[in-house]
C-alpha positions in Angstrom: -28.8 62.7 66.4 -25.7 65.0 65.8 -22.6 63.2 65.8 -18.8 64.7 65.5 -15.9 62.3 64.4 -11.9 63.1 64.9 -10.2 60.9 62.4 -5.9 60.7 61.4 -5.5 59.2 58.4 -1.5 57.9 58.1 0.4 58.3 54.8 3.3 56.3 53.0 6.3 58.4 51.3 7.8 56.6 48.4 11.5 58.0 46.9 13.9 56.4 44.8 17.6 58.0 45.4 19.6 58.6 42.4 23.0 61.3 41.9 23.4 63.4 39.1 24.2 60.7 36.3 20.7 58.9 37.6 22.4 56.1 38.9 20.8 54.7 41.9 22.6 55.2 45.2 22.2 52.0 47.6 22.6 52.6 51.3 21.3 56.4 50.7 19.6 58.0 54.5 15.7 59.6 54.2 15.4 60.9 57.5 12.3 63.2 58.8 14.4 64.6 62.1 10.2 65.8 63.8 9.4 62.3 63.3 12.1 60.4 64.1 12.2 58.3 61.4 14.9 57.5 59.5 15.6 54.8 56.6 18.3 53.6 54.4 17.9 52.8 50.7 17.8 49.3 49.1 20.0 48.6 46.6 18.1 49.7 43.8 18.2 53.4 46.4 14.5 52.9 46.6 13.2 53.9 50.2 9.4 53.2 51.7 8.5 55.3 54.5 5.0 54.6 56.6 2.7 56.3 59.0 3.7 58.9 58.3 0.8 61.5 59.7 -0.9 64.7 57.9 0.6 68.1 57.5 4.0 69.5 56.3 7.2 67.6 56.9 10.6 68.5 56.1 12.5 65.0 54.2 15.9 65.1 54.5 18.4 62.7 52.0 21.9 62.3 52.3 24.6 59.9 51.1 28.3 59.4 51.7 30.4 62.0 49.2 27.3 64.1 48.1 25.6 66.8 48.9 22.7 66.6 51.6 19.4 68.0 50.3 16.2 69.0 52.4 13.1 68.9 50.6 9.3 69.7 52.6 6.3 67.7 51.4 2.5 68.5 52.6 1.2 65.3 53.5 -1.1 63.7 51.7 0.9 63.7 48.9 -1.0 64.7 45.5 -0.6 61.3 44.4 1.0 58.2 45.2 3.7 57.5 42.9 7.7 57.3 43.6 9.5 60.4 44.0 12.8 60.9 42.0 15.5 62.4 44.3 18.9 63.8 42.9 21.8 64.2 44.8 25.0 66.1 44.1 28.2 64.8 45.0 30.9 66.8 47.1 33.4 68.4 45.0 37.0 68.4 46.6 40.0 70.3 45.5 43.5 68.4 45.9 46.4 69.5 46.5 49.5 69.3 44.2 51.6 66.4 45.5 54.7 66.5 43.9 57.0 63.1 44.3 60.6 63.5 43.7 64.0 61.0 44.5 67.1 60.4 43.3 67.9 59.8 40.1 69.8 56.5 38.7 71.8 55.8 35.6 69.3 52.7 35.4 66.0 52.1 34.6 63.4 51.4 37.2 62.9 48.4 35.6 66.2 46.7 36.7 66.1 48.3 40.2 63.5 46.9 42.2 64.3 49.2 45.3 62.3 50.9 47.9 63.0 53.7 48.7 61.3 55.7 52.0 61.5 59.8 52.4 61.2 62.1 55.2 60.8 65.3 53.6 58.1 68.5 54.4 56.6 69.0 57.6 58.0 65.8 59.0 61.5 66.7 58.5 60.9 70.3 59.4 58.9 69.2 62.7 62.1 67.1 63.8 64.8 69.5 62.9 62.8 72.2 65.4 62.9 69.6 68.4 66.3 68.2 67.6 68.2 71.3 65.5 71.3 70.1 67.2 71.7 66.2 64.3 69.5 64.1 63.0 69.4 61.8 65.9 65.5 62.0 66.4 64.9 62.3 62.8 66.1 58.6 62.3 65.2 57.0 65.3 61.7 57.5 64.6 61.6 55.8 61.4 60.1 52.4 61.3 63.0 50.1 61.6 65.7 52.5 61.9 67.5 52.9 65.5 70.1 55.5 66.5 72.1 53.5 69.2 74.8 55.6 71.5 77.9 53.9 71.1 80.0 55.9 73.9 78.3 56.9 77.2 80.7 59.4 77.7 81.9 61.1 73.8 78.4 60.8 73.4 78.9 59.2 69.9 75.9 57.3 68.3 75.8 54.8 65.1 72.5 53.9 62.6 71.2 50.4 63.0 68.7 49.4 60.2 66.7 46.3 60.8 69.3 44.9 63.7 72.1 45.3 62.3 75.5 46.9 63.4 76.1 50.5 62.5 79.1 49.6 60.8 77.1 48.6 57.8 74.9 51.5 57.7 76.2 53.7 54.6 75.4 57.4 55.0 75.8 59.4 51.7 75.4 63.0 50.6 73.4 64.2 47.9 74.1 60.7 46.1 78.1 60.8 47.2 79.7 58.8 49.5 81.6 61.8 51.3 81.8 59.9 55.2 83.2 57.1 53.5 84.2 54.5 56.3 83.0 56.7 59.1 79.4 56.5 58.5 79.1 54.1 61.3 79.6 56.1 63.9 82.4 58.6 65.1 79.7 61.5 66.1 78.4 62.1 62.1 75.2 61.5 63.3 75.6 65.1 64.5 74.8 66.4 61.1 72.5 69.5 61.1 69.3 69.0 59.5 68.3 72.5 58.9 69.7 72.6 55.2 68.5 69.4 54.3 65.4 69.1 51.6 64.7 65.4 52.2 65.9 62.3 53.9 65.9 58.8 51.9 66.3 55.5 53.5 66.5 52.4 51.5 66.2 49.3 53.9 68.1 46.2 53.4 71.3 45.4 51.2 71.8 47.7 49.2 75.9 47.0 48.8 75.4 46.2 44.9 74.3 49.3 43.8 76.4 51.8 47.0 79.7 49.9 48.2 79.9 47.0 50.8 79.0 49.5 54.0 75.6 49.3 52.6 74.7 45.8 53.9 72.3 46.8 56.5 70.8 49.5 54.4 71.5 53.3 53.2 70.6 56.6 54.7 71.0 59.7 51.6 70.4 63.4 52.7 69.4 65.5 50.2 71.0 68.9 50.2 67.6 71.9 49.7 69.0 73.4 46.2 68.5 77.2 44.8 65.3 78.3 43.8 64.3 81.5 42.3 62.6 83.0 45.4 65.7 83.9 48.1 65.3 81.6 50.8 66.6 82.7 54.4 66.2 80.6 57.9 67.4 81.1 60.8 67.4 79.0 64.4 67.9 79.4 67.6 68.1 76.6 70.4 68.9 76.4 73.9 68.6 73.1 76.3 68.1 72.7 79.6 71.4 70.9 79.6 73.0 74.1 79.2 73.5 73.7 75.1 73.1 75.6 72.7 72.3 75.6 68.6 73.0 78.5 66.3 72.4 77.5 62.4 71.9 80.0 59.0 70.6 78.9 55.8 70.5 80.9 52.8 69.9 80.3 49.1 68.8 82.1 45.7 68.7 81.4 42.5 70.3 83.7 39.8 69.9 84.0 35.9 72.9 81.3 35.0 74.0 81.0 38.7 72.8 79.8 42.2 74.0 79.4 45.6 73.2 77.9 49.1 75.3 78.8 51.7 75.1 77.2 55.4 77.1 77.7 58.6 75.9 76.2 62.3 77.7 76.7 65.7 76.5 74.0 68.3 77.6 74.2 71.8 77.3 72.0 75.2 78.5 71.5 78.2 79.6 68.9 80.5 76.4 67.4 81.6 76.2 64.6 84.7 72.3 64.2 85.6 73.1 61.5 87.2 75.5 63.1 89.6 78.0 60.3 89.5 81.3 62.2 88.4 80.6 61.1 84.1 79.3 63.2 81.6 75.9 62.0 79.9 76.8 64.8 77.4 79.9 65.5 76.6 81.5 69.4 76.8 81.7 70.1 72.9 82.4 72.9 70.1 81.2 72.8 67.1 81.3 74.5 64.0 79.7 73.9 60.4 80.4 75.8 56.7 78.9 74.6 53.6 79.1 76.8 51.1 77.9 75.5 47.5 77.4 77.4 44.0 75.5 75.8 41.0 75.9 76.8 37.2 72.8 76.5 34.8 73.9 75.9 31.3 70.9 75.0 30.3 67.7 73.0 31.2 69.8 69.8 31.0 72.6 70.8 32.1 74.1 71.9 35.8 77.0 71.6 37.6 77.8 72.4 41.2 80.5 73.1 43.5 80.5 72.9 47.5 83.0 73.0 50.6 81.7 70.9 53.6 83.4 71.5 56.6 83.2 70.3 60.1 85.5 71.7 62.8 84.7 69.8 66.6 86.5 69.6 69.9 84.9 67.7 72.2 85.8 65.9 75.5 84.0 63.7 77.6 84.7 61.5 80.9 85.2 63.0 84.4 84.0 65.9 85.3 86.4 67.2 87.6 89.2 67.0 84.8 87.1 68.5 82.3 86.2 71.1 84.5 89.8 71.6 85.5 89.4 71.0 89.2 91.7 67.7 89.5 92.9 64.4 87.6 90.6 61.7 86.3 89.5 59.8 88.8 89.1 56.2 88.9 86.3 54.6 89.2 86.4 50.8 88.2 88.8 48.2 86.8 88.8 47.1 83.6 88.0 43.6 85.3 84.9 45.2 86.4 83.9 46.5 83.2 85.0 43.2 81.5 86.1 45.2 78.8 89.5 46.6 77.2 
């Protein structure tokens, strides 16, 4: 009697998962994608794989932050015994981060401040959707708000963590050049194209910076020469009818530097409302800041700047600003229950 027999033998695959310092890599994946079968390594990266059937398989292992590696094995296996598997890991290339802020007379030590910074991209990003101030460059900071103080001049003042703008303190490069006015009277208007960075500090800060800096302190960071010429330019128009015209340019010299900036921001009586008041007030204004620096030598610099701000702006009814009659009246002061 003639007799014919089909039989599949099933197999077991045994691997232990190290990376290249043979350390064992818990929570490896062996996964054979035509079989469907996937596993995850113990924590000694050891991994036990059964029926597996006869023929060629491809055995793929992969771990988190290495390199994935596809190995095929004929199956049965020449012998039984664990397989060693090495894996390499990913090799990334950082960038240079380069951290910078404003320099004290004291240690860090004795000033246990924190500081916050809007600088790169950020600061770049804001200054092309708002070239006009800083407005949106502040509000958008995590307890900073820019509150409009006059619906009419269009005149806004820096609130950090609740408090009135009054107490805000708004320096330049480290100096307090607003002095009182930093809580309002339009500087929010600043232009941000020449700026390098943006540093808050949050909370009291009157010790260190005067008594306006109760709330907290906004610095902005003037962009200095460097030894490649720098030139910007940029253009804005707004579908209020405004319009934003601002030049940087600065270069570095052997012994000498400069930075020179001039803006020219324009707009005009806007009422979207239709109600007879401006939401934006009808406005000129220009901006020169002109600044040279000396290099005596690596530790020594000195620098000297103009910054000048020349506005007229007007803001109310529309008919007087337009010239077609006298302001008109539109409710009592008993109304408004104000003075």
């Amino acid at each position: 009697m003639l007799c014919s027999l089909n039989i599949y033998a099933q197999h077991t695959f045994k691997a232990i998962i190290k990376d290249a310092k043979k350390n064992p890599l818990p929570g490896a994946t062996v996964n054979i994608k035509t079989l469907k079968q996937s596993v995850v390594a113990d924590s000694n990266g050891f991994v036990t794989i059964k029926n597996i059937p006869t023929g060629k398989f491809e055995v793929m292992f992969s771990h988190v932050g290495f390199e994935k590696k596809i190995i095929p094995f004929e199956f049965p296996l020449a012998n039984d015994s664990v397989i060693n598997i090495l894996l390499k890991p990913i090799e990334h290339e950082e960038e240079e981060i380069v951290i910078t802020a404003t320099r004290s007379s004291r240690s860090i030590a004795n000033i246990p401040t924190r500081i916050e910074t809007i600088s790169g991209e950020e600061l770049e990003e804001k200054g092309n959707m708002k070239p006009g101030d800083i407005r949106m460059m502040l509000n958008e900071s995590t307890g900073i708000q820019t509150q409009q103080t006059s619906a009419t001049s269009y005149n806004s003042s820096i609130r950090i963590q609740g408090l009135d703008g009054k107490y805000t303190q708004i320096i330049r490069d480290g100096f307090p050049l607003y002095s009182g006015f930093s809580g309002g009277l339009g500087l929010l208007q600043i232009v941000p194209l020449d700026l390098k960075r943006v540093e808050v500090i949050k909370g009291s800060s009157s010790t260190l910076y005067g008594g306006g800096a109760i709330a907290g302190l906004v610095n902005l960071v003037s962009k200095t020469p460097k030894d490649e010429r720098e030139l910007n330019f940029l253009m804005n128009g707004t579908s209020a009818k405004g319009i934003d015209a601002s030049g940087f340019y600065s270069q570095k010299f052997n012994k000498i530097g400069t930075t020179i900036f001039a803006s020219y921001n324009h707009g005009t009586p806007y009422d979207p409302a239709n109600i007879g008041l401006t939401a934006i007030p009808k406005f000129d204004r220009y901006t020169f800041n002109p600044k040279i620096f000396f290099y005596f030598n690596k530790n020594t610099t000195a620098n000297f700047g103009v910054n000048a701000t020349y506005e007229n702006r007007i803001g109310g009814d529309i008919d007087y600003i337009e010239g077609k009659g006298v302001v008109r009246k539109t409710m009592t002061t008993q109304q408004l229950g104000l003075y």
